[in-house]
N, C-alpha and C positions, 0 to 999 in steps of 0.2 A: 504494500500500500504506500503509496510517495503523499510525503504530505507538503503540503500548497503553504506553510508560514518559513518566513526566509529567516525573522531575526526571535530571541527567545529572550526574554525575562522573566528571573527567578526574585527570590526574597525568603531569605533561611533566615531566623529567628535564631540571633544570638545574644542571649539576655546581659553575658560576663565579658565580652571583648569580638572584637571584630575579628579578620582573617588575617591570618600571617600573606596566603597567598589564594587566588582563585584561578583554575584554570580551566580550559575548555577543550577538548582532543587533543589533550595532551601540547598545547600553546597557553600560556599563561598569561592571563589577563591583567589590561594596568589598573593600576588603583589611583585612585581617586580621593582626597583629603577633603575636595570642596567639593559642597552636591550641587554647583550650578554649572562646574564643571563636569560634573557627570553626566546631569542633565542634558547636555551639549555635546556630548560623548556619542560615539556611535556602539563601541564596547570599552566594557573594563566592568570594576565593583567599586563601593562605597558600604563605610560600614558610618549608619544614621544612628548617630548614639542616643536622639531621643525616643527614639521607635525599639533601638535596640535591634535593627534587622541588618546584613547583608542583603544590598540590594546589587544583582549582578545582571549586566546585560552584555549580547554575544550575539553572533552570528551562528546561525545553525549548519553545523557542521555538515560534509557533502555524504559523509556516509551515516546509516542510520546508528547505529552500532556505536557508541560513543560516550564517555564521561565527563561530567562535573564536575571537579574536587574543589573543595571549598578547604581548606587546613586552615584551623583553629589550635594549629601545634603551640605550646608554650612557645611564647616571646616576649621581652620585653615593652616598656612603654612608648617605644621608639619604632619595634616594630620588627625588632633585628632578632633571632633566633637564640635564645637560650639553650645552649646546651651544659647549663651546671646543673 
């Protein structure tokens, strides 16, 4: 079945911190600090800290077959990876 929507928008509900990183078949999406830049954005995420949601927007990949990853791994306040 081929589906007929070309671009996709999601919003994961994260109540404690935004995304280390978001990616889409395996291309990793830019982030986004301003939402009027996102807004204006064609892809990437924005984590809206009075909603508390990642809001991610993408192009839908050409094959059907395909991931999401959204990582909420431990990072700091900066945004940089914690590995202690």
């Amino acid at each position: 079945m081929a589906h007929s929507y070309q671009d996709m928008y999601l919003q994961v509900v994260s109540k404690h911190k935004g995304a280390l990183f978001v990616s889409c078949a395996g291309e990793e999406l830019p982030r986004f600090l301003i939402g009027d830049d996102f807004a204006a954005s064609e892809q990437g995420w924005y984590y809206d800290m009075s909603s508390r949601v990642i809001k991610i927007k993408c192009h839908k990949p050409q094959q059907d077959d395909f991931k999401i990853i959204v990582s909420t791994k431990h990072f700091d306040l900066i945004g940089m990876e914690n590995n202690g």
